[in-house]
C-alpha positions as CSV (number, residue, x, y, z in Angstrom):
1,X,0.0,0.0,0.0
2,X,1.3,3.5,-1.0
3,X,2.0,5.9,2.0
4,X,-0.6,9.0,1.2
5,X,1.0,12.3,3.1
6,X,-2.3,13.6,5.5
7,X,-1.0,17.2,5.1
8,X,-0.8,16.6,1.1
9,X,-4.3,15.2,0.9
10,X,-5.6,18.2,2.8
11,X,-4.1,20.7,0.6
12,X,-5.5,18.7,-2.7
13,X,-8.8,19.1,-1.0
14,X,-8.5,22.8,0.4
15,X,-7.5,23.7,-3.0
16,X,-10.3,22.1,-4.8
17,X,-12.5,23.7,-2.1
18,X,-11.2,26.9,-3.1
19,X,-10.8,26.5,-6.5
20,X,-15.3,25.5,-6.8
21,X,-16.0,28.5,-4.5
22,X,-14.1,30.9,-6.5
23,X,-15.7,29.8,-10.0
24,X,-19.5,29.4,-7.7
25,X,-19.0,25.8,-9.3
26,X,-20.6,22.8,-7.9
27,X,-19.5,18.9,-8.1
28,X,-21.2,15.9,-7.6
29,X,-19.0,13.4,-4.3
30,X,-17.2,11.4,-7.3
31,X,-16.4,14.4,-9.4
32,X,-14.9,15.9,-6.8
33,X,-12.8,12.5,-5.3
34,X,-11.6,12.2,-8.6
35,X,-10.1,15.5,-9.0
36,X,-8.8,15.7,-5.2
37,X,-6.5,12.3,-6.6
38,X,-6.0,14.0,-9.6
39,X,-4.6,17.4,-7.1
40,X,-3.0,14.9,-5.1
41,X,-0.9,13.4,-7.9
42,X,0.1,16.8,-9.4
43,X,1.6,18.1,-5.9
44,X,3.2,14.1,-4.9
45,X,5.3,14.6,-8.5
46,X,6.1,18.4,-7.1
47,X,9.7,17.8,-6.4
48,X,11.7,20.9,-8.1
49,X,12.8,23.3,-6.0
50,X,10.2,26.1,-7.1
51,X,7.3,25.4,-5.2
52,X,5.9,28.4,-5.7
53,X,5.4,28.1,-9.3
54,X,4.8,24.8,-9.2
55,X,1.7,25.2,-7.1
56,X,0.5,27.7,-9.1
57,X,0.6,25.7,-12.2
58,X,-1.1,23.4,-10.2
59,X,-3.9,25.2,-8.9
60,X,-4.0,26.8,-12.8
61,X,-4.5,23.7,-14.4
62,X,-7.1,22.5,-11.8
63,X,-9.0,25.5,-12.6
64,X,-8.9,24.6,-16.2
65,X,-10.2,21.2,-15.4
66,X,-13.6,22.3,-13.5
67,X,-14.2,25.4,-15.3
């Protein structure tokens, strides 16, 4: 079994959170699982040293993918 960070898995979620309120978007339970693992996965292969950017890209490209 695959060790799944708690403080990673939050963030994927917080940031989806934000990401539906901002747009006044709603998602059905399994829409919105799928793209918390989908969050997840983006910031578990963030391993340059520009975090920063990186999590913007993230959070841009989330956007993109419930707008």
């Amino acid at each position: 079994m695959a060790f799944i960070s708690k403080k990673r898995l939050i963030t994927a979620i917080e940031t989806l959170e934000e990401i539906l309120e901002i747009r006044q978007r709603v998602m059905t339970s399994e829409n919105k699982a799928q793209m918390v693992w989908i969050i997840y996965g983006l910031l578990s292969e963030d391993e340059t040293d520009d975090k920063e950017n990186n999590n913007t890209f993230i959070v841009q490209l989330a956007e993109k993918l419930v707008a």
